[in-house]
C-alpha positions as CSV (number, residue, x, y, z in Angstrom):
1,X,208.5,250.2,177.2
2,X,207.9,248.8,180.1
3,X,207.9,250.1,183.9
4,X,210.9,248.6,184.8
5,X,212.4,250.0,181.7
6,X,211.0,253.6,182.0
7,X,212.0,254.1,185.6
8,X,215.7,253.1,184.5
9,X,218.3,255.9,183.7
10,X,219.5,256.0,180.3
11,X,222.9,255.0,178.7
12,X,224.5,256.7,175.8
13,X,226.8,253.9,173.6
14,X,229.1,256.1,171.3
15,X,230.0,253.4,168.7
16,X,227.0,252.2,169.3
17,X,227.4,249.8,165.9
18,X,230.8,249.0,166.5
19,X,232.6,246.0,167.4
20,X,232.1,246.8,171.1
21,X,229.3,249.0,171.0
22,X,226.9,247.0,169.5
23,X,227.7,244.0,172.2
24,X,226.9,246.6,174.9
25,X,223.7,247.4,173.3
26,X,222.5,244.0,173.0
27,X,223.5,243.2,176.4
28,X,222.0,246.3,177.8
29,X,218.7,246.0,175.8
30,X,218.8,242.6,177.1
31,X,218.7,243.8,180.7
32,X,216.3,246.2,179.6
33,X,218.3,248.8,180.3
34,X,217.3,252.1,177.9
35,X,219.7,252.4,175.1
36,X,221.3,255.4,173.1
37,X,223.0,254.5,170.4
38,X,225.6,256.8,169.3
39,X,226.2,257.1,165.4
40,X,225.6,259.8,163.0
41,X,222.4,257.9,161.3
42,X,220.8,257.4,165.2
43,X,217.5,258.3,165.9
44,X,219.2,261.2,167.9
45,X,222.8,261.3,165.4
46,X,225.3,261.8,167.1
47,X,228.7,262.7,165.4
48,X,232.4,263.5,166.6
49,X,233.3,265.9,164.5
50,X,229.8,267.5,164.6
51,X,230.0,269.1,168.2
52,X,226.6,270.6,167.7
53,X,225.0,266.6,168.1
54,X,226.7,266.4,171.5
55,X,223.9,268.2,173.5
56,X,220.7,266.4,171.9
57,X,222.6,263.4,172.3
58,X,224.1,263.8,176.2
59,X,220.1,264.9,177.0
60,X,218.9,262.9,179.8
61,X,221.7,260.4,179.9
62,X,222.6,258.7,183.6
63,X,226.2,257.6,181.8
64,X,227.9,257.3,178.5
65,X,230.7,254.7,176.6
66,X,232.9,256.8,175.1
67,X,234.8,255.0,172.0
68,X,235.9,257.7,170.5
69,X,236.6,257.7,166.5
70,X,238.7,256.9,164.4
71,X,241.1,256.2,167.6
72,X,242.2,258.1,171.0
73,X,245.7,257.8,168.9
74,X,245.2,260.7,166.4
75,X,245.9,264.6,166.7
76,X,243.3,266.5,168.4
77,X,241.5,263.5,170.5
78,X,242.7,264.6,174.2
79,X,241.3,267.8,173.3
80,X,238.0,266.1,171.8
81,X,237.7,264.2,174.7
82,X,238.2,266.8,177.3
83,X,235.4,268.9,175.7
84,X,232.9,266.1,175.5
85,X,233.3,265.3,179.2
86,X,232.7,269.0,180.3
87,X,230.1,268.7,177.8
88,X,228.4,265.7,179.6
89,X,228.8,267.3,183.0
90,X,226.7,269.9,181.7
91,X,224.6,267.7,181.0
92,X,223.6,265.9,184.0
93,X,225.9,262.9,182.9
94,X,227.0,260.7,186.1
95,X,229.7,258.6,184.4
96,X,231.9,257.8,181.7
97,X,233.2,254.6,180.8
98,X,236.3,255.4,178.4
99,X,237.4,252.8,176.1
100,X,241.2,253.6,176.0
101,X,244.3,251.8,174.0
102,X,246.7,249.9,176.2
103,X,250.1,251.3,176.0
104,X,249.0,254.1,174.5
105,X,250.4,257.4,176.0
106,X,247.9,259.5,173.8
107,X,245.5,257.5,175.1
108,X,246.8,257.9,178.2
109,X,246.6,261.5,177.8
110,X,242.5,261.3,177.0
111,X,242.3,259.0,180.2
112,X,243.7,261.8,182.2
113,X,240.7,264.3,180.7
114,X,238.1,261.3,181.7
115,X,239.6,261.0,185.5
116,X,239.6,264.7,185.7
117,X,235.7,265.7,184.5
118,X,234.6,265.5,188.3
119,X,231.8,262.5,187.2
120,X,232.5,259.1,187.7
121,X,234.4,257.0,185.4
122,X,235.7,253.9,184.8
123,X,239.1,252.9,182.2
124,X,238.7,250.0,180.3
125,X,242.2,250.0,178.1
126,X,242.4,246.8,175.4
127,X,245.1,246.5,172.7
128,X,244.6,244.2,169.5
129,X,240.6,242.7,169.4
130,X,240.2,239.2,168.3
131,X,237.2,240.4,166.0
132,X,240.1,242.2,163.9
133,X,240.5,238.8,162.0
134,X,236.7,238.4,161.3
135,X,234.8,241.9,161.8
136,X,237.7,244.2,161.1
137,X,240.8,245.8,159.6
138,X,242.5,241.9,159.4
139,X,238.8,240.1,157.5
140,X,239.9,240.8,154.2
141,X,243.3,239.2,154.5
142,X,242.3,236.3,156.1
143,X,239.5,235.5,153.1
144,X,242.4,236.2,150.6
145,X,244.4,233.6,152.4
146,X,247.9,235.7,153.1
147,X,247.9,238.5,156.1
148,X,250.7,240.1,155.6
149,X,251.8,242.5,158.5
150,X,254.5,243.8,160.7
151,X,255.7,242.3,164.1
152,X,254.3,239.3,163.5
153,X,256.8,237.6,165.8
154,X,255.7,240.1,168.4
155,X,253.2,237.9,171.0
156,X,249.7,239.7,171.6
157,X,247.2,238.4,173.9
158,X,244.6,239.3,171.6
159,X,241.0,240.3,173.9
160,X,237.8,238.8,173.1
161,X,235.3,241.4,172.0
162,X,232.9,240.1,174.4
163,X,235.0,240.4,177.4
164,X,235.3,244.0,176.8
165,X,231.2,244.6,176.2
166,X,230.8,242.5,179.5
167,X,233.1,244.5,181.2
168,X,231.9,248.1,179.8
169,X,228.1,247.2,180.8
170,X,229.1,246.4,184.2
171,X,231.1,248.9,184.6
172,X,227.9,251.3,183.3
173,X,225.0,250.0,184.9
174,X,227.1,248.9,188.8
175,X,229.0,251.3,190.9
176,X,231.8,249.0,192.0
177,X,233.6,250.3,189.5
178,X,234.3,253.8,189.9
179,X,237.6,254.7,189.7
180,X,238.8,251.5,188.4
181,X,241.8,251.2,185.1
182,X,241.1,247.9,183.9
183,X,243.9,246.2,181.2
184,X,241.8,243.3,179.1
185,X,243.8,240.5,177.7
186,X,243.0,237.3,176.9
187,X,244.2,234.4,179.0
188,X,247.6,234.1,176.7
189,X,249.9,235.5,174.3
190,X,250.2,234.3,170.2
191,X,251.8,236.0,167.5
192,X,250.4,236.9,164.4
193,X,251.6,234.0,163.0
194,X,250.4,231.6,165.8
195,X,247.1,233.4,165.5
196,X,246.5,233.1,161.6
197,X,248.1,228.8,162.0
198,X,244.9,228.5,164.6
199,X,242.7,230.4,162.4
200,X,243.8,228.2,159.1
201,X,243.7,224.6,161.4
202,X,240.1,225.5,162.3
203,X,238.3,226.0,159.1
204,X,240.6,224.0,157.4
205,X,242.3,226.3,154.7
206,X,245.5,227.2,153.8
207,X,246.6,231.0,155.6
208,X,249.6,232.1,155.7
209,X,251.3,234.9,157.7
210,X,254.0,237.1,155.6
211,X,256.1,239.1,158.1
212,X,256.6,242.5,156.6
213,X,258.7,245.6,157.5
214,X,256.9,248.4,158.2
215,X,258.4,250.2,155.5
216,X,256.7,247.5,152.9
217,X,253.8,247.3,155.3
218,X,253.3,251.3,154.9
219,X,253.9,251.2,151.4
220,X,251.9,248.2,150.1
221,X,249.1,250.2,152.2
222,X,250.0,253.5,150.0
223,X,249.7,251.4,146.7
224,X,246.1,250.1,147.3
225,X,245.2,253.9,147.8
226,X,244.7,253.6,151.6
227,X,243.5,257.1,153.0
228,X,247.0,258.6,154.6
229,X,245.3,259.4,157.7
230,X,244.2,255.5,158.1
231,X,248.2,255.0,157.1
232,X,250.0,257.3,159.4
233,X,247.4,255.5,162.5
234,X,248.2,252.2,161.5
235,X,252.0,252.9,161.6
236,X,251.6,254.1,164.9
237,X,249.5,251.4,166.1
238,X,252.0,248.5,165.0
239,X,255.2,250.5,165.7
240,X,253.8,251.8,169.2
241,X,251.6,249.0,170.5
242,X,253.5,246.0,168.7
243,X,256.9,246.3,170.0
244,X,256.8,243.3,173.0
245,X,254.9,246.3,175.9
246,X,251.5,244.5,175.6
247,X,252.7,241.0,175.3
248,X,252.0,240.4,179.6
249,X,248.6,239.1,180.1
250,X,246.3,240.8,183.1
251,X,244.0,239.9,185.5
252,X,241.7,242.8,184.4
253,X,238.7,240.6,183.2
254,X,238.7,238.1,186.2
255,X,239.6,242.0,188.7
256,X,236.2,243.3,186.9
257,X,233.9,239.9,186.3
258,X,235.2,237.6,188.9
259,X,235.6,235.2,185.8
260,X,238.5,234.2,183.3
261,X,238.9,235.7,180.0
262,X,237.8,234.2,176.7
263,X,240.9,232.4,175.1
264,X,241.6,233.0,171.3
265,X,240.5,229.7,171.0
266,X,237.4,229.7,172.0
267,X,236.9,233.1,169.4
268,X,238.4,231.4,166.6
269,X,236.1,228.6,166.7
270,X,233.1,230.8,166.8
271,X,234.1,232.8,164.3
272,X,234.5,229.3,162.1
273,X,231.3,228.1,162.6
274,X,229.3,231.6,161.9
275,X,229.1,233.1,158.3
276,X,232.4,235.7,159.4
277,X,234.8,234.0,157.0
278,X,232.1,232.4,154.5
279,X,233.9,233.6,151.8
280,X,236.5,230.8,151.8
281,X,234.6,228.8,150.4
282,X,235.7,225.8,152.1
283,X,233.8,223.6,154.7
284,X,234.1,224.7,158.3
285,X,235.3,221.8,161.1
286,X,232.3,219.9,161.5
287,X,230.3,222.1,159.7
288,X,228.7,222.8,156.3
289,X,230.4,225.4,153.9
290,X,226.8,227.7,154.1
291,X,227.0,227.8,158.0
């Protein structure tokens, strides 16, 4: 470690393997910030439903990413939240960078035990990732070639994974942003359907989108022996969040970074020419099939 690394205050990433927290970690590491990352096989575990790993894990931590599983959208996570704040103030914590659900009213509801812990804290609320077609709940439909959902005419200005970790670290590591409720988007709105056509055109296979009710959607998930707690949150998620309320864009990523958000575009072409969707089997746009 070096000096400028020991003399730092460290940062605890909950989620710190996920889709967001990993990004942070990297980017923090990369600044040389010191890292905590927060998963039950950690150095220091750290667990949400273990309350007993919250103290060893809060212990001499400057400020803390909170992305709380499985989603602020299930029973019991205002609660959950609320004691992990009071838990952090005890333990010295600054500040608390929630990652919250846009649209979300039980979200909402765990942004409200955030703003009210008496430590700094910043909102960061995003709706559908980008990364949910290549690192996520949408990766296996897209290799089998059909993605078959509900509200796929609904337009979602899907957010760019990295826009949220860029946005998260400065929000941890500057103090400009204290107080702020930042709404990520990216720069415009596709449906499903639009986003699966720009996901076939670049690596060159044929993906189709098959709009589904929610009743079929819920019970195709029920066949293939999908846990009903991962059931009952997707139905929320797609009959809450997926009914036209997110389709505005924001200026929440240019308000935070002082730049313009990553369009899907930009993702999906990335995502072609790494190994994310390998398994097609197909060459990628100007690239070989083992890329």
């Amino acid at each position: 470690m070096t000096n400028s690394t020991a003399c730092r205050p460290r940062i605890l990433v909950t989620g710190g393997t996920g889709k967001t927290g990993s990004r942070i970690v990297t980017r923090l590491r990369q600044s040389w910030h010191p890292v905590r990352i927060g998963s039950r096989t950690a150095t220091v575990p750290f667990d949400w439903d273990d309350r007993g790993t919250w103290a060893p894990a809060l212990n001499g931590v400057y400020a803390v990413y909170i992305a709380y599983q499985p989603d602020l959208a299930v029973p019991g996570a205002p609660i959950a939240i609320h004691r992990f704040a009071a838990a952090a103030k005890v333990a010295g914590v600054r500040k608390l960078v929630l990652l919250s659900g846009r649209g979300e009213p039980q979200a909402q509801k765990c942004e409200r035990m955030v703003q009210d812990s008496g430590l700094d804290w910043t909102v960061v609320r995003c709706s559908f990732f980008a990364q949910n077609f290549s690192e996520g709940a949408f990766t296996d439909y897209v290799l089998a070639g059909e993605v078959a959902l509900p509200n796929g005419d609904v337009p979602e200005p899907f957010v760019h994974a990295d826009d949220i970790a860029d946005v998260a670290v400065a929000a941890l590591t500057e103090d400009t942003h204290k107080g702020e409720v930042y709404e990520l988007t990216g720069p415009r709105a596709l449906t499903f359907a639009e986003a699966v056509a720009e996901i076939a055109a670049a690596t060159e296979r044929e993906i189709a989108f098959v709009p589904l009710s929610r009743t079929d959607f819920i019970a195709a998930l029920t066949e293939y022996q999908v846990p009903s707690d991962a059931v009952s949150l997707l139905d929320y998620l797609f009959g809450t969040v997926l009914d036209g309320r997110n389709s505005a864009t924001t200026d929440g990523v240019h308000r935070a970074l002082g730049r313009q958000p990553k369009d899907f575009a930009e993702y999906v072409r990335d995502a072609a020419h790494s190994t994310a969707w390998n398994a097609l089997g197909r060459k990628i746009i100007g690239r070989p099939a083992t890329r």
